[in-house]
C-alpha positions, 0 to 999 in steps of 0.5 A: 188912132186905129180904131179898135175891134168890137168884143164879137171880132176880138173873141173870133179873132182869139179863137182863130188864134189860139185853136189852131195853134193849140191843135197844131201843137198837140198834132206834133205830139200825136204824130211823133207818138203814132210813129213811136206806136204809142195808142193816143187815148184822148186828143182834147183841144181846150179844157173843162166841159165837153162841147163836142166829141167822136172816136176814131177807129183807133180808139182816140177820142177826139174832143172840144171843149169849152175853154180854147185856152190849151190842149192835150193829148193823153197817151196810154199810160198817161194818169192825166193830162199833164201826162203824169205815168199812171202807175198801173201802166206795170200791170197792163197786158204786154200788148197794151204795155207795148204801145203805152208811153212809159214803156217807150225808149227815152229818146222816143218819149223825148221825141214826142214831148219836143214834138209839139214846140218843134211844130209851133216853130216849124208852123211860124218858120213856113208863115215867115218864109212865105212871107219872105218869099213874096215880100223880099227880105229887108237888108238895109245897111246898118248905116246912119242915114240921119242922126237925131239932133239931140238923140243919144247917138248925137251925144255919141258924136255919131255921125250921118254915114257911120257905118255901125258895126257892133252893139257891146260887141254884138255884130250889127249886119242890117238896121233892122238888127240895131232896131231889134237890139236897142228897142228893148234896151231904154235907158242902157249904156252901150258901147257902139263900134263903128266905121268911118272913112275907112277907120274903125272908132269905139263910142259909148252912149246910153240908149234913149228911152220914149213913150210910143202908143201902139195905135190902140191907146196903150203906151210902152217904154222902148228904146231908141238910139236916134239914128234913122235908115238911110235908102232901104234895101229890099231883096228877092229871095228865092223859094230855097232861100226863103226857109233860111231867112225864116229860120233867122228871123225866127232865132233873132224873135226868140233871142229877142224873148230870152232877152227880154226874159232875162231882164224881167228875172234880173229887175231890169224890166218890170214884170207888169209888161207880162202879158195873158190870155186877156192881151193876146185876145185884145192884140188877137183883134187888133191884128184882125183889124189891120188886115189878114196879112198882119193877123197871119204874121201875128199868128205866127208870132204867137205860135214861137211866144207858145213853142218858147214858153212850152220849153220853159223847165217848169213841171207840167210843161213840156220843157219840165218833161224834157228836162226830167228826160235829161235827168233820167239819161244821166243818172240812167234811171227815171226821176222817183215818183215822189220827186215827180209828184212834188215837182208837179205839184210845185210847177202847178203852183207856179203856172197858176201864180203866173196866170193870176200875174199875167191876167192881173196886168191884163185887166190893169192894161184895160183901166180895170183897177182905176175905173174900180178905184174911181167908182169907190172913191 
């Protein structure tokens, strides 16, 4: 078992983590605005009390404060950090008007707002693509190269040499994309279209379930068909291909999120596998211990789970502006004050109650309620 990080480096490791993906994120948003001319009037990494702070000649403050857990950049005419219009932006002087948000053409308004998940993705998109480019890509066949006694793809009559073309009709091209799909899918039938000597046959199984331990003592549910890789296959890749097999890696992660999401809203997967700012900070160390190379690609990982949930159509994330967007480009008018004070009101409501979830399942991750539950019995 991997020994695990002391407090001091899982700390420094979270916040070499989550800082810079913060500043990265909000860095979109502040650029696209600039470009728009938009005035940025506070640009803040963190939230709640003031560490430290300085204006630049553009008359931004640039500030950090003391809880590294998100960031904001507030523009003119913003009423706060969720970037709420403030009302009295209609009585400004036409300059000021001029270069505060609300004033700005809704493609440009948009724009800015899909900046900053646009940035996370790009950031993880040039990560994976370097380490495409040093490390090669892996195509390995998706070819049963041993077939588990036993397994679920023996029960198949699945044999060494199969050929696996496809998963419920989802196209398999390498191992590492069956890996993907029946990793997250313990305990589900699925019908695998194969290929032998030349002829195509259908089989239906169910994919097995087991317990792995991630090194760090904790235990998760996955899936597993039981077939194992046969040679594998690594291939070059050039430095005008690597952005390409980047971005498929990054669409396969993200599809892989959807998924997942969509088994927990369905039932399908419980909602205790919903991690927090707590797990991150715990992986966030555990990833630091294993070397920079995995404590980067986990960066990376981290900053697509950020762009992903910021499009989320919740009020008060970046997805909720969006889609107000989409509204007002339909209807041709803005959303009314009063159904956007009541969409953020609610969307506020909901962040909290998925933090207290999230942070719940942390600490009941760490063995917090049953060491309470020990001492009080």
């Amino acid at each position: 078992m991997i020994q695990n990080p002391g407090f001091l480096l899982t700390v420094l490791a979270f916040v070499a983590v989550i800082g810079p993906l913060v500043f990265v994120h909000e860095l979109g948003h502040y650029l696209v605005g600039r470009w728009c001319g938009v005035k940025a009037e506070a640009f803040s990494i963190g939230f709640g009390p003031e560490l430290f702070a300085w204006v630049d000649r553009r008359g931004t403050r640039w500030r950090v404060a003391a809880l590294p857990l998100g960031g904001y950049v507030r523009f003119k005419g913003d009423m706060n950090a969720a970037s709420m219009t403030d009302p009295a932006w209609l009585e400004m002087s036409a300059g000021d008007r001029a270069e505060s948000f609300p004033a700005k053409p809704l493609w440009q308004r948009a724009a800015i707002v899909a900046a900053g998940p646009a940035i996370n993705f790009l950031f993880a998109i040039l990560i994976i693509a370097t380490f495409a480019f040093v490390h090669g890509e892996s195509r390995t066949p998706a070819v049963a190269g041993i077939v588990e006694q036993g397994s679920a793809a023996d029960a198949a009559g699945i044999k060494v040499g199969d050929r696996i073309l496809s998963f419920n009709g989802r196209t398999m091209d390498t191992y590492t994309d069956m890996v993907m799909y029946t990793r997250i899918r313990p305990g589900e039938p699925v019908d695998v279209a194969i290929e032998r000597n030349g002829q195509r046959l259908e089989v239906r199984t169910k994919i097995g379930a087991v317990m792995e331990d991630d090194g760090f003592g904790q235990k998760f549910r996955v899936g597993r068909l039981g077939i194992g890789a046969g040679e594998p296959v690594v291939e070059r890749v050039s430095l005008l291909r690597a952005p390409i097999v980047a971005v498929e890696r990054t669409g396969q992660i993200v599809r892989t999120m959807v998924e997942t999401l969509g088994q927990i809203v369905s039932g399908g997967r419980s909602v205790k596998e919903l991690g927090g700012p707590l797990k991150i900070a715990q992986v966030s160390g555990q990833a630091a211990t294993l070397g920079l190379e995995s404590f980067i690609f986990f960066v990376a990982l981290i900053s697509i789970n950020l762009g992903f949930i910021n499009l989320l159509p919740i009020p008060m994330l970046d997805g909720g502006h969006l889609l107000f967007y989409g509204i007002e480009a339909v209807q041709r008018r803005p959303v009314s004050p009063q159904a956007q004070e009541w969409a953020y009101r609610s969307g506020l409501a909901v962040l909290m109650a998925m933090m207290l979830l999230v942070t719940f399942n942390d600490l009941s991750s760490f063995g917090l309620w049953q060491s309470l539950s020990g001492l009080i019995g």
